[in-house]
C-alpha positions in Angstrom: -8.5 -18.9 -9.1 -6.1 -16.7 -7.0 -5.4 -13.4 -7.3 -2.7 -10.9 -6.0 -3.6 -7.3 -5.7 -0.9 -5.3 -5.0 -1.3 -1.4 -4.0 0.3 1.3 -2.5 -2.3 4.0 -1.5 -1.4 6.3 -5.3 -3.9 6.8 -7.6 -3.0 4.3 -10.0 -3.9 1.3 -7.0 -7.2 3.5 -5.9 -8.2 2.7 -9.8 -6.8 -0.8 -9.9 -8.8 -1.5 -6.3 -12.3 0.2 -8.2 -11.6 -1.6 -11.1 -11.0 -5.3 -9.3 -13.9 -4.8 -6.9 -16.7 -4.3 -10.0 -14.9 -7.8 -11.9 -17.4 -10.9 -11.8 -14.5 -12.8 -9.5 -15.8 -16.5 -9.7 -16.7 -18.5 -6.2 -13.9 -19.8 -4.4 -11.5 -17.1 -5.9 -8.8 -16.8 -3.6 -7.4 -13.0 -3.2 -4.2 -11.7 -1.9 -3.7 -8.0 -1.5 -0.1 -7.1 -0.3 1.5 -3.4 -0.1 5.4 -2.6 0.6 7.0 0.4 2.3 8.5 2.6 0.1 10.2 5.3 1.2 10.9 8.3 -0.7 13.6 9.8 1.2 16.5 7.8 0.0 18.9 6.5 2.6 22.0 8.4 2.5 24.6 9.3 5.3 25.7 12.6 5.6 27.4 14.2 8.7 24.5 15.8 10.3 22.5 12.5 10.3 19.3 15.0 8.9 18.8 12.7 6.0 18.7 9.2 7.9 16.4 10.2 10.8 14.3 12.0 7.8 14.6 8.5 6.2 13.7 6.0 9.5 10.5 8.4 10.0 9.1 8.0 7.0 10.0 4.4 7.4 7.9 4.4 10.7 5.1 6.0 9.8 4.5 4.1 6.4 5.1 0.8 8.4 2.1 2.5 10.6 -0.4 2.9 7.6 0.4 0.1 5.8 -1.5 -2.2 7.9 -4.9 0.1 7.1 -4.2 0.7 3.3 -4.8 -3.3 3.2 -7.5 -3.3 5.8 -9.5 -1.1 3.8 -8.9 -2.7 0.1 -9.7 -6.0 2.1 -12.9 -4.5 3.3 -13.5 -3.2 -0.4 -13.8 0.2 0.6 -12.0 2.5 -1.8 -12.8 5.6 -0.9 -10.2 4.8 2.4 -7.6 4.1 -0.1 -7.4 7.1 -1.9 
């Protein structure tokens, strides 16, 4: 069996990761766990430039956690994920 998990450090994943790591997953079951940056500063171009540099930070540091939000759903650890 394969399995794709798919969370972005909210609530809502932090219940779906509790949830999936007290299933009865069958030997051999193959699990994927993937996140995407999501920024929530849209992109938009003004004059001053304020809401694109606003925009690439976020960027950056979401790119920076992302790697850790999966570590620690990898390593079953929910309480990181929250």
């Amino acid at each position: 069996m394969k399995v794709l998990l798919a969370i972005d450090g909210s609530p809502h994943s932090h219940a779906a990761l509790v949830e999936f790591s007290r299933q009865p997953w069958a030997n051999g079951t193959e699990v994927e766990i993937l996140t995407v940056i999501h920024p929530k500063i849209p992109l938009f171009m003004d004059p001053t430039l304020i809401g694109a540099a606003a925009h690439v930070e976020q960027v950056d540091g979401l790119r920076h956690q992302a790697p850790a939000l999966v570590e620690a759903a990898r390593e079953n650890d929910p309480e990181r994920t929250a």
